[in-house]
N, C-alpha and C positions, 0 to 999 in steps of 0.2 A: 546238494549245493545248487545254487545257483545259473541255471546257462546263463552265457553271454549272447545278445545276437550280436553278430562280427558282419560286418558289410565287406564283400569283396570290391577291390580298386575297381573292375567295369562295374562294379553296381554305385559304389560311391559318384561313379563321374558320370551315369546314366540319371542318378536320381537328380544331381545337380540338372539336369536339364529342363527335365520332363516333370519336375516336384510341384513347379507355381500352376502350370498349367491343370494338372490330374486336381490340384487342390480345390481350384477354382471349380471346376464342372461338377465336383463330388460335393459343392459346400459348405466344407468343413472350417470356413470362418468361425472364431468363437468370441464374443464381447469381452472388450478388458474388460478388468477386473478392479472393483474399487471395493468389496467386502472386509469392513476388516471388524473387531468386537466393537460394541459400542463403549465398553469400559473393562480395556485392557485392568490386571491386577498382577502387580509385580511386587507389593509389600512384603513379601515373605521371599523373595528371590532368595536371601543370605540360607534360609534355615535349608530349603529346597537344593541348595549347592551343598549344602552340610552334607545330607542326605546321599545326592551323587556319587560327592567323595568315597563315602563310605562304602559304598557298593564298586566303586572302582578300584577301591581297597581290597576287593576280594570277598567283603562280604557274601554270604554266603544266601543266596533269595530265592524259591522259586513262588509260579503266580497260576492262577487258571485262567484259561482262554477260549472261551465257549462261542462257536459259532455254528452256521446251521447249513452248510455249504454241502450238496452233492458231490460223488468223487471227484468227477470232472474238473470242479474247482477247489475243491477240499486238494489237490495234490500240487500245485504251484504255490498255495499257502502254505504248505508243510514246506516246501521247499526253502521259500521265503524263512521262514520260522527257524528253519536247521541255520542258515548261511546267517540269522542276526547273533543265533546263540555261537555262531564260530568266529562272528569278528567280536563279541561281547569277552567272549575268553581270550581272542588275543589281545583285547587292551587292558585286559586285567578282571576283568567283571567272573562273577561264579550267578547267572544265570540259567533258570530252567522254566519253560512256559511247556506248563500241564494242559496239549488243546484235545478239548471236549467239542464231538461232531454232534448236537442237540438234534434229535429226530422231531416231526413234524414242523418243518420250516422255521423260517421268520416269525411266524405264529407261535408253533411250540417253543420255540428260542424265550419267547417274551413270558408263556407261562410258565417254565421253569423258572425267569427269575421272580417270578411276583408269588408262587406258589412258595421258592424256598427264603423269600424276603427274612417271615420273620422269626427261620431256625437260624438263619445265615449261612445257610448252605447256596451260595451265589460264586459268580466267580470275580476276580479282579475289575477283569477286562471280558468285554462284549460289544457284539453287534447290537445295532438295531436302528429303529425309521423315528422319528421327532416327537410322533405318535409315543411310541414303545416309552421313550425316553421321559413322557411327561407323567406316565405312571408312575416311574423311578425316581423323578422331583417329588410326585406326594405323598410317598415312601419314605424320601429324605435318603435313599438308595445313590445317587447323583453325584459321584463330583466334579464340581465346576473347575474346567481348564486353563482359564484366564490366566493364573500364576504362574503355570506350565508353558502354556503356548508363547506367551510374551516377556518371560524371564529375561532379565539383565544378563545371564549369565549363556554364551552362546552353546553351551554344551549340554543344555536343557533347552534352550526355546525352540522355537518349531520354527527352521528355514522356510526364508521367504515370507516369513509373515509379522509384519509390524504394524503399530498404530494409525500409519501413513500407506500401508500397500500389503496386498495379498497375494500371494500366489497361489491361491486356490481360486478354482473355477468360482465367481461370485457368487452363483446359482447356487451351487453346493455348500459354501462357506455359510452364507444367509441364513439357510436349515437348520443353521446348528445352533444357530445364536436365540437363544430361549431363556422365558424369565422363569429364575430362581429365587425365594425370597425377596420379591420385589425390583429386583435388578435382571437385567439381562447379561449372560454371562455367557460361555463358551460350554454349550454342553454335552461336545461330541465332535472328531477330527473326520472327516467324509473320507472312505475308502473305496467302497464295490462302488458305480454310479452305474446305471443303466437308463436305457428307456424302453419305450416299443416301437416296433420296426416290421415292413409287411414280408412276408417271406411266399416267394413262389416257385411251382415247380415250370421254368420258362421252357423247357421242353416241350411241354404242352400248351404254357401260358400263354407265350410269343405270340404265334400265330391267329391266335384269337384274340389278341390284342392287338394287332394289325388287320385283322380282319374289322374291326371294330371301328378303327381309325385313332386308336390311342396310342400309338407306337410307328416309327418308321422301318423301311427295311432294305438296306442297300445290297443291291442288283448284284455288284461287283465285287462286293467279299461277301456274300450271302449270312449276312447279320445283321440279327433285328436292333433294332434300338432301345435302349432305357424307357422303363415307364416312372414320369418325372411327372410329379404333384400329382396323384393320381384322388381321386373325390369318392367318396361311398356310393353316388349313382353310378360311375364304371366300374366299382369294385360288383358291384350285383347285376351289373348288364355281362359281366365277364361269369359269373357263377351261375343266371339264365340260362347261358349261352352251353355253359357243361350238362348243367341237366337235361337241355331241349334236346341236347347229341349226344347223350353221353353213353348211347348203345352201337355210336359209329365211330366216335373216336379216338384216333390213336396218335402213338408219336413214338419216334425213335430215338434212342440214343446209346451211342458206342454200338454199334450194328444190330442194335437187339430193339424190338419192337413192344411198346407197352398199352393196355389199354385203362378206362375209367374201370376199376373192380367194381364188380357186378351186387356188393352188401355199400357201394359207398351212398349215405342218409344226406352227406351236406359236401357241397365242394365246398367252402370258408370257414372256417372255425376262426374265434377269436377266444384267447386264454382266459383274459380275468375280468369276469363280470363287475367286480365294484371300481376298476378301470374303465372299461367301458362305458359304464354310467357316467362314473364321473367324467371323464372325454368327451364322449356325446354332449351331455351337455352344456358342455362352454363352449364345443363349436356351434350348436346351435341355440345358445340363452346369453353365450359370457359367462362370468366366475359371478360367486355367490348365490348361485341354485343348489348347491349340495350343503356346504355349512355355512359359515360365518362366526367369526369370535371378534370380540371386543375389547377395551384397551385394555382390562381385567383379564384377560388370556381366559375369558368364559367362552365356551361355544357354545352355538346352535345349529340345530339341525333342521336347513330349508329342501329338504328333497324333493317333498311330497309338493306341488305345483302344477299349474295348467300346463306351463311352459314346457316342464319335463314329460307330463303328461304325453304330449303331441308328439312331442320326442321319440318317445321308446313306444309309440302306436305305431310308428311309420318303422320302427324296424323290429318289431312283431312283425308285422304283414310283411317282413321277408322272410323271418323265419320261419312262418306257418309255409310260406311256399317254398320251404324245402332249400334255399339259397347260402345263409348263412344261422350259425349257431354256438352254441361253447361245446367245451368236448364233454359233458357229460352226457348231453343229447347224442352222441356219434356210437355209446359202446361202452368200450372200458378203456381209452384212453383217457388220459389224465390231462394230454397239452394236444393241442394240432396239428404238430410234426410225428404224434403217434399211427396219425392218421394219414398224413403226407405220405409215409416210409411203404405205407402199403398203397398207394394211389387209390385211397379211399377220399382223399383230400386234394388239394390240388394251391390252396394257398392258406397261410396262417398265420396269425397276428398274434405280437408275441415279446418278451424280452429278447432285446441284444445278446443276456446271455447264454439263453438258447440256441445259438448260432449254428453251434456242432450238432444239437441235434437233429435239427432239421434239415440237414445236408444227408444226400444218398448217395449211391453210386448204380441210379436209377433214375435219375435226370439232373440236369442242369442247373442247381441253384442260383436264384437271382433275390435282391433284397430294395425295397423300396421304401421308401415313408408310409408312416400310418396314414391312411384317407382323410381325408378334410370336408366338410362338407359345403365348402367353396375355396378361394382364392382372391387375393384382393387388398386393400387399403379397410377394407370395414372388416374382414372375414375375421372369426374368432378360435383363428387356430389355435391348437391346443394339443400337444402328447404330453404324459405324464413322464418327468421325472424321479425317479425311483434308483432303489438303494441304500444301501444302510453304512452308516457312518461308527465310529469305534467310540466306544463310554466305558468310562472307569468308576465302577461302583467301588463305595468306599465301607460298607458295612461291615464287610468280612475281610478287610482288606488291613494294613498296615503301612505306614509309610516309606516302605522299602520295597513294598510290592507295587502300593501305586507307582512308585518311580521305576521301576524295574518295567511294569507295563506302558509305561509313559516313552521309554525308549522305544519302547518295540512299536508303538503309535508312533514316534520320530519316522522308524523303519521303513515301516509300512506304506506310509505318505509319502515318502520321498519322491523325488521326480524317477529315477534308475528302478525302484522297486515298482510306480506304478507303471511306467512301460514295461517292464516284465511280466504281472501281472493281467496288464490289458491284450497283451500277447498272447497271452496260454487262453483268455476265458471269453474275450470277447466285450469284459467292462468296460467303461471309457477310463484316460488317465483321469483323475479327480484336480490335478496341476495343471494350467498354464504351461511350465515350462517343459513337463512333460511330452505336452502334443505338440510342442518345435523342436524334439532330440530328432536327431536324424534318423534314430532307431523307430519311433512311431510313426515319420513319416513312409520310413520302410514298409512298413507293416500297414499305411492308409494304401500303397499304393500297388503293392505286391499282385493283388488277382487281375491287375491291367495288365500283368506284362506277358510277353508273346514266349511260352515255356520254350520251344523251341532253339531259342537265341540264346538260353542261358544254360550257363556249367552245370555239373551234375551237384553242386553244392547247394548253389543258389534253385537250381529246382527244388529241392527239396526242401529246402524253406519255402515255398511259394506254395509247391502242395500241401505243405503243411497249415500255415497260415490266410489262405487263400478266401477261405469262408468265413472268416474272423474280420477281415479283412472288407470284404463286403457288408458286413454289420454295423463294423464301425461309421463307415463312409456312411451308411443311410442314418444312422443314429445321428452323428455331429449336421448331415442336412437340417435334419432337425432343429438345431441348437435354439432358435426363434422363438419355437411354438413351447419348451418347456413351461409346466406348470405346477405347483407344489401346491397343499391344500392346508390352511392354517393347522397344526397339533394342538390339541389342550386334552385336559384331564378325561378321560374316555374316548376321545377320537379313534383309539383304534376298535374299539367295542364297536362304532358306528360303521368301519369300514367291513368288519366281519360280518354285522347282521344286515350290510348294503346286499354282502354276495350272497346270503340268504333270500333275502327279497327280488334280485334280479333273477335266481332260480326258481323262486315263485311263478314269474311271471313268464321264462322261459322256456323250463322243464315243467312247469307242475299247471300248465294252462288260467292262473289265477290274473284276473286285471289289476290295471296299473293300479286303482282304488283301491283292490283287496292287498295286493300285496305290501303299498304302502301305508294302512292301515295297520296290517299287522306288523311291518318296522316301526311304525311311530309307535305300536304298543309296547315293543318288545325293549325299547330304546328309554321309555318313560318308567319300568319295573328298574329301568337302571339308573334313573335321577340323573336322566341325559336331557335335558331342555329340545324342545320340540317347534317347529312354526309350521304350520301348515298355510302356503300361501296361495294367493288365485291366480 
């Protein structure tokens, strides 16, 4: 079942204080919200409460629920999962959701469903990215939420969200609204949301960032300061600076002394290559270098350009000198914090919801925003916004399963489930109303406080939470620079054979020409429209 997190009275009347202030310096402003369908569809409301009824009668439903989650987060979903089926049986309901853990990722999640499309071996209810989702439109796999989300009837529609206002973060809400049959409809409720976020070991990081002059450090409580807007030339003059010493030196932490191991190939890794590209590029080109679609929801694909070109030359030549790279160039890690763990690494770029694992009990974790490649009124910041949103495929489905799943989507979303949620993994809430509960501001503001001064209760939520809690706060600094890349019919084929191509060009020594050469071929066998621009 379900924790509660419970605030004790000194924490209640401390956060009252300290809440506006921590809020303000961490960033975590986020834009109303004006997202709502472009054509809400309530026509069927009556048959859809018919439906309800019936299953609150006792009806007898169960559904599948396939998603693709690691234990780490695969065990607060179960928990969620148990606590909807115990309050669905105390109101009368006979629910059961069969959840399937889909091995190979996001990825693998999406060819199970399109592999088993046309036995009908799919499940109700599934995850997935807008991308995923437009395969499942030309399948006819897809159904549209409109009826659901905006039902007359309030025991079906989805709180907080009407024709006139949203409570869902706009950003996230936007993604989902995709055309079906000509219309733009509701093709997916936003649940997991993440971004990327820099992670370092300040143990060692600190000081060579105040050696640098990109950080302060006061005399009097002998603490360095936050490294705030930080840019890709000090992310590489800080990764220089480990390999030029990296046979001298060291750093302490909890009375034990560490140095740079002696096999480490790169101080910086950054996780996902077709991330990467795409980022890079809008900080330094703007949007529409990588695709573009049209009022037809056709896309193309603009990768291959001068612009981008210049781009991934200037950070080649820092990979060839040894500074930064992905983790497959490091060994056999898979992410950067593989690398971290052993101080083979020393900073890593990364989703939010990697948070735990990049945390040791070998130095100091500290969290900052993804680099920029300036700052400004013109700069073209940009982190990707990521995460997959919940879709009720309707092929293998029944009307009592879609509404059975359509609850547990109610559930799931809620403001109380996604602070829970965002608690245990490190996701952001997908609500507005969420990130103003008192419980998430608990949770933005937990690794500020001085352990010391608190009960043995409240310690232990802090140690527990503490790192999560740092993610979050450099994730929502962010909130500005998110960016989402238009979905249509093959878009995720393009973002698969991107991280091929980007590994061409960074593991396998091939130039920007050849590598995007062979994407544009590989992209064209797939009747994926192509522009090659100067």
């Amino acid at each position: 079942m379900k924790k509660k997190i419970i605030l004790t009275a000194a924490m209640t009347l401390a956060l009252g204080v300290t809440l506006t202030a921590c809020n303000q310096s961490a960033g975590t402003s986020v834009p109303s919200n004006t997202g709502a369908a472009t054509q809400p569809t309530t026509n069927n409301s009556n048959e859809l409460k018919e439906i309800y009824d019936e299953l609150k009668a006792g009806k007898k439903v169960s559904f599948e629920f396939w998603h693709s989650f690691g234990d780490a987060v695969s065990a607060p979903l179960k928990e969620l999962i148990e606590q909807f089926e115990e309050e669905m049986t105390a109101k009368g309901f006979n629910i059961t959701v069969n959840v399937t853990n889909k091995g190979g990722g996001y990825d693998g999640l999406r060819s199970s469903i399109n592999l088993g499309a046309d036995s009908g071996s799919i499940p109700t209810l599934a995850l997935g990215y807008p991308d995923h989702f437009a395969d499942y439109i030309k399948q006819d796999l897809l159904q549209p939420l409109d009826s659901y989300a905006y039902n007359s009837y309030e025991e079906i529609s989805l709180d907080g969200v009407t024709s006139t206002k949203n409570d869902f973060i706009s950003t996230y809400w936007e993604e989902t609204q995709m055309i079906i049959n000509g219309q733009t409809r509701v093709a997916g409720i936003p649940f997991n949301k993440s971004t990327e976020i820099m992670y370092y070991n300040s143990s060692m990081v600190d000081p060579i960032l105040y050696k640098l002059g990109y950080i302060t450090y006061d005399e009097s409580t002998k603490t360095y300061g936050d490294w705030i807007n930080p840019t890709w030339e000090q992310l590489f003059a800080v990764g220089k600076y480990i390999n030029d010493n990296k046979t001298t030196l060291t750093y302490k932490h909890n009375n034990a002394e560490y140095s740079v191991d002696k096999d480490m190939r790169f101080p910086i890794y950054v996780d996902s290559q077709s991330n990467f590209f795409i980022t890079t590029s809008r900080q330094w080109n703007g949007a529409g270098k990588y695709t573009t679609i049209d009022s037809d929801g056709k896309g193309t694909v603009t990768a291959y350009n001068n612009a981008n070109k210049a781009t991934q030359e200037y950070f080649l030549d820092k990979a060839k000198n040894n500074i930064f790279q992905f983790p497959g160039a490091g060994g056999t890690g898979s992410y950067g914090s593989s690398y971290m763990a052993t101080n083979k690494a020393f900073i890593s770029i990364g989703s939010t919801a990697g948070v735990k694992n990049n945390a040791s009990k070998n130095y100091y974790l500290k969290t900052t925003t993804v680099p920029q490649k300036e700052y400004g009124a013109n700069a073209n910041n940009a982190v990707i916004q990521q995460g997959t949103n919940l879709a009720i495929l309707k092929k293998a489905s029944d009307k009592y399963q879609m509404m059975a799943s359509w609850l547990l989507i109610k559930f799931l979303s809620s403001s109380e489930s996604q602070v829970y949620f965002s608690t245990q993994t490190g996701y952001l809430p997908v609500r507005q109303s969420a990130r103003e509960t008192e419980e998430f501001n608990k949770l933005l503001n937990c690794y500020k406080w001085n352990f010391s001064s608190l009960n043995a209760e409240d310690k232990m939520y802090f140690s527990q939470y503490a790192e999560v809690s740092k993610g979050i706060n450099s994730a929502l600094a962010e909130t500005n620079y998110y960016y989402t890349d238009p979905a249509f019919n093959g878009s995720s084929i393009v973002r698969d054979e991107l991280e091929t191509c980007v590994n061409d060009m960074y593991l396998y020594g091939k130039t920007f020409d050849q590598a995007m050469t062979a994407f544009y071929n590989t992209l064209a066998k797939s009747r994926i429209t192509v522009k090659k621009g100067e």
